[in-house]
PLY file of the C-alpha trace (Angstrom):
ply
format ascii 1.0
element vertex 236
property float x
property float y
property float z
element edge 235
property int vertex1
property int vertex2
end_header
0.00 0.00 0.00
2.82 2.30 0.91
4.75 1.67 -2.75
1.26 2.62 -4.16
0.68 6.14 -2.63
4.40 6.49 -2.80
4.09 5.78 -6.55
1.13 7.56 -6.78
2.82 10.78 -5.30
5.45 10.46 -7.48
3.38 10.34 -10.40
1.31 13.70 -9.42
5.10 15.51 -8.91
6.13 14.21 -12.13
2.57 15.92 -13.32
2.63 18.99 -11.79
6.74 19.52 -12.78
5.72 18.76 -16.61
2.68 21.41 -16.42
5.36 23.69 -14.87
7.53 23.31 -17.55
5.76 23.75 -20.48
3.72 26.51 -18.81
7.05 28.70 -19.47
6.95 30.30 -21.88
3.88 29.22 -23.90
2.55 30.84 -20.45
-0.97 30.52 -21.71
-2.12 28.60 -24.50
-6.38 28.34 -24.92
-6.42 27.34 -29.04
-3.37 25.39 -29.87
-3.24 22.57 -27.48
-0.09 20.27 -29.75
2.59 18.71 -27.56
4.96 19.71 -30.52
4.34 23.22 -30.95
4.57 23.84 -27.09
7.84 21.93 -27.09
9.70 24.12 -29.65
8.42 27.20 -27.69
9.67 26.08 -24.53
13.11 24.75 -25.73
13.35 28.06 -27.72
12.41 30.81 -24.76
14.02 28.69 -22.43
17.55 28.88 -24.25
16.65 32.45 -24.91
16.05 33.13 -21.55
19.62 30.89 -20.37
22.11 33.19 -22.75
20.41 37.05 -23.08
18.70 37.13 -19.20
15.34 37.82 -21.35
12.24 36.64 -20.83
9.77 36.04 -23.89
6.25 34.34 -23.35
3.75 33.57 -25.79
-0.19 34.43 -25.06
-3.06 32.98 -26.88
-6.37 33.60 -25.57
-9.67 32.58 -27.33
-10.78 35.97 -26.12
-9.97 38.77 -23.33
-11.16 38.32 -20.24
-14.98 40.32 -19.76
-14.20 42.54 -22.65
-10.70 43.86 -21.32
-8.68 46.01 -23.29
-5.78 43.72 -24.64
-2.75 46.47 -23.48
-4.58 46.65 -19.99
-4.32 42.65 -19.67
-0.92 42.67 -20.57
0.36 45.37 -18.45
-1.66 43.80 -15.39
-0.10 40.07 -16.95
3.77 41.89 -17.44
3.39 43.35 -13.51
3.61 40.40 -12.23
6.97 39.10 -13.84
10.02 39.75 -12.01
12.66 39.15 -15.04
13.15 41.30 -18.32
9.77 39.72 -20.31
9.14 40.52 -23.94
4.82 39.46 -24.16
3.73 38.50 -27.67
0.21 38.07 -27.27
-2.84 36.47 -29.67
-6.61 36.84 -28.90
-8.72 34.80 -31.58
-12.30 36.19 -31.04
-10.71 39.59 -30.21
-8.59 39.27 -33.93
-5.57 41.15 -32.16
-1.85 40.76 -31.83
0.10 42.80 -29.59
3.57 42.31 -28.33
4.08 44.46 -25.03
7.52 44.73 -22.41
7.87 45.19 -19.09
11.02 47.69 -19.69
10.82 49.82 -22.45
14.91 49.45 -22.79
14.19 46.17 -24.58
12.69 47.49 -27.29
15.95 48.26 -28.35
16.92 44.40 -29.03
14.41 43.83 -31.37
12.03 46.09 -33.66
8.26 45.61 -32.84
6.87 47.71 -36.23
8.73 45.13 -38.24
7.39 42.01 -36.09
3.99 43.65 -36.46
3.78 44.63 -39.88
0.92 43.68 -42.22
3.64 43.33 -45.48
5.93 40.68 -45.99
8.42 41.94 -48.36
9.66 45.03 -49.69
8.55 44.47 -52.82
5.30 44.11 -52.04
5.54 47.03 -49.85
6.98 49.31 -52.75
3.55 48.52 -54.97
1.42 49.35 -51.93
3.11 52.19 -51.65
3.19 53.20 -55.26
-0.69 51.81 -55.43
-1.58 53.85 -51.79
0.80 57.12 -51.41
-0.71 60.48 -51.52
1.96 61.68 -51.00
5.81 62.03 -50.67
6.24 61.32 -47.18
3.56 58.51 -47.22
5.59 56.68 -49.87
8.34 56.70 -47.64
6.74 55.68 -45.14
4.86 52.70 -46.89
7.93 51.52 -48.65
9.70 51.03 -45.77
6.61 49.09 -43.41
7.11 45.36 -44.01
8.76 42.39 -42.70
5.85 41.08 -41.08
6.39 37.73 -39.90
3.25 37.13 -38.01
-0.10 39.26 -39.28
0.51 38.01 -43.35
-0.12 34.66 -42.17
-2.45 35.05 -40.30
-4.41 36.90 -43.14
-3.79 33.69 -45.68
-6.66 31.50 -46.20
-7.26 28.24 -44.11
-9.95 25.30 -44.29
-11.79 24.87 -40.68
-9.69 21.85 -39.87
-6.37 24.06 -40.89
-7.20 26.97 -38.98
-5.18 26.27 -35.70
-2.30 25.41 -37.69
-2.38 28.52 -38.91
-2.54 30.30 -35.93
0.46 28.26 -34.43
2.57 28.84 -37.33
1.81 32.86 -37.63
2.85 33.23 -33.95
6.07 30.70 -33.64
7.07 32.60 -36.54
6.65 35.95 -34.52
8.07 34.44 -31.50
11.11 32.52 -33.50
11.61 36.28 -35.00
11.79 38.11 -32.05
13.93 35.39 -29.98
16.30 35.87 -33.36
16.55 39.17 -32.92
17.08 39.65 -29.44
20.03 37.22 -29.42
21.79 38.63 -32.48
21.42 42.19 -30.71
23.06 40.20 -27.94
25.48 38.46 -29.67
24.44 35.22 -29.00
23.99 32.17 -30.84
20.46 30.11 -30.56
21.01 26.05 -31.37
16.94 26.41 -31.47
16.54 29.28 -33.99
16.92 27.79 -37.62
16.12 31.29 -38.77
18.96 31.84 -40.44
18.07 29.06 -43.16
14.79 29.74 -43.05
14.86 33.39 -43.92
17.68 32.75 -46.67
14.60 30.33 -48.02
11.94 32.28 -47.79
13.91 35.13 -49.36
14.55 34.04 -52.78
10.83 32.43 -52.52
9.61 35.97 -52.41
11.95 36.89 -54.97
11.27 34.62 -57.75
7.52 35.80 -56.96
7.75 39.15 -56.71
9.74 39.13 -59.89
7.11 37.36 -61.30
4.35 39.96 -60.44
6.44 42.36 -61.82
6.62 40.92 -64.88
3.34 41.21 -65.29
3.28 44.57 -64.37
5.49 45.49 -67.25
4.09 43.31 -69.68
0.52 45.20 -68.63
1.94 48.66 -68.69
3.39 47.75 -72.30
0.48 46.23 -73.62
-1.33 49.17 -72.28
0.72 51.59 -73.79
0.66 49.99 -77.21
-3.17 49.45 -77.50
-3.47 53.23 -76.80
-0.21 53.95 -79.52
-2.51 52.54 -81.95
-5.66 53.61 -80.92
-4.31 57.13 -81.90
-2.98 55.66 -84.83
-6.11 55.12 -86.12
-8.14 58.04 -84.76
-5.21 60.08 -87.02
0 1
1 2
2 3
3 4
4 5
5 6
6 7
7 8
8 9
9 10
10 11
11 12
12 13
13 14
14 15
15 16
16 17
17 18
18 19
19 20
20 21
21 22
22 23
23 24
24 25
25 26
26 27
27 28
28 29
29 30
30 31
31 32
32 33
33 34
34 35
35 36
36 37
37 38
38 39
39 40
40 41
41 42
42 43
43 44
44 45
45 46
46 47
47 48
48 49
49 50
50 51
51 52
52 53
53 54
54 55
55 56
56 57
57 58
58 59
59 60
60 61
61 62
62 63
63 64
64 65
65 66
66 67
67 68
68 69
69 70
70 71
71 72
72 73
73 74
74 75
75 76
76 77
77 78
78 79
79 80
80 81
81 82
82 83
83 84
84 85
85 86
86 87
87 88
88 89
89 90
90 91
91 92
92 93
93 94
94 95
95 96
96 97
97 98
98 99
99 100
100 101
101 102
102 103
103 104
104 105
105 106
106 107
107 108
108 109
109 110
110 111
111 112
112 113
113 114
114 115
115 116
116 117
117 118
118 119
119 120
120 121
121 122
122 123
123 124
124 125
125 126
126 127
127 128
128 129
129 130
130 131
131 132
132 133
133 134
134 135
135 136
136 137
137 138
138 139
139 140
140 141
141 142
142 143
143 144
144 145
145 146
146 147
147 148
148 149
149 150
150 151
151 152
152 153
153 154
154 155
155 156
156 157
157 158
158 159
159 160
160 161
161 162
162 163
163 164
164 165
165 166
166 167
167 168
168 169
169 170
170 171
171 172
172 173
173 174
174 175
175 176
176 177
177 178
178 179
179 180
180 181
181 182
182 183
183 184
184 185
185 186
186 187
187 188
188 189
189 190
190 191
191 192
192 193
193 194
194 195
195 196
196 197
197 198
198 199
199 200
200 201
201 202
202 203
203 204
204 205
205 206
206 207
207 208
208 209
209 210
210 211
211 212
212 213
213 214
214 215
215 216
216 217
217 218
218 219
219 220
220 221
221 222
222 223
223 224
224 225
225 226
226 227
227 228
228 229
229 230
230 231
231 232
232 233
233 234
234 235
């Protein structure tokens, strides 16, 4: 009887240590629920967390709590957190992403705008721009907003059964993107980020694409320009 609640106590420790654990830095999760996806946050934050002394948890609510405001509920959430934290937060029904810090110093070690951005690429951010500008300075600015790694996934399309992969994948990218940039600023190396090769990837992906789309800009432009060429032809 004794080896039985012994093993029995042991079992609830070993339990309670594992929810601990993976409670980390996925500190809440209410949509994703995959062993996998809360492993690679948890052995990414946590080696973040070992080399720079910063702290970066990942949210994800089905929805605020009575209506909140989401930057209340994180500045309440980042209050209680002794450590440096960086708090990328996701509310489904609320369709908001935020990331938030309890020291505004440590904005410095990564660039929120970029993280946050609705554009991918600068290509596509240059025909925006060119498409959206009214002016000068809001070219500039246009041109120069993109890098998005979390909001232009979550805008793609997704069957019902695909949606929460979607959502995971938007905000590990977001989360593997900040964690990549906090430890370059720091000069540290992450044996968890592949970032490195995935960005080199995903960089001549967009390429080849955005080549192609312009392309077809120019082809349009020139096809444009000779149907009116010979439109006045004929109207001489």
């Amino acid at each position: 009887m004794r080896i039985l609640a012994r093993g029995l106590f042991a079992l609830v420790l070993t339990i309670l240590f594992q929810s601990q654990l993976f409670a980390e830095y996925l500190y809440k999760d209410e949509i994703v629920h995959r062993e996998p996806f809360t492993k690679d946050i948890e052995l990414l934050g946590s080696e973040l967390y070992a080399k720079t002394g910063i702290s970066l948890k990942l949210v994800m609510l089905k929805e605020l709590p009575d209506n909140q405001d989401m930057y209340k509920y994180e500045q309440e959430l980042l209050a209680t957190f002794k450590e440096p934290t960086v708090l990328l937060m996701f509310s489904e029904m609320d369709a908001q992403v935020d990331i938030q810090v309890n020291d505004n110093t440590l904005y410095k070690y990564f660039h929120r705008d970029q993280v946050l951005s609705p554009v991918s690429s600068a290509v596509q951010a240059f025909l925006i721009a060119v498409v959206y500008a009214d002016s000068w300075e809001s070219f500039n600015k246009l041109r120069k907003d993109y890098g998005g790694t979390i909001l232009p996934l979550l805008a793609g399309k997704a069957k019902n059964e695909q949606i929460v992969g979607k959502y995971a994948a938007s905000m590990y990218n977001g989360y593997l993107d900040i964690a990549h940039q906090i430890a370059t600023s720091k000069e540290v190396k992450l044996e968890n980020d592949p970032g490195d090769a995935n960005q080199e990837t995903l960089f001549w992906v967009k390429v080849f694409f955005y080549g192609f789309v312009l392309y077809g800009i120019v082809l349009y432009i020139r096809k444009k320009i000779e149907l009116r060429r010979l439109k006045n032809e004929q109207a001489e």
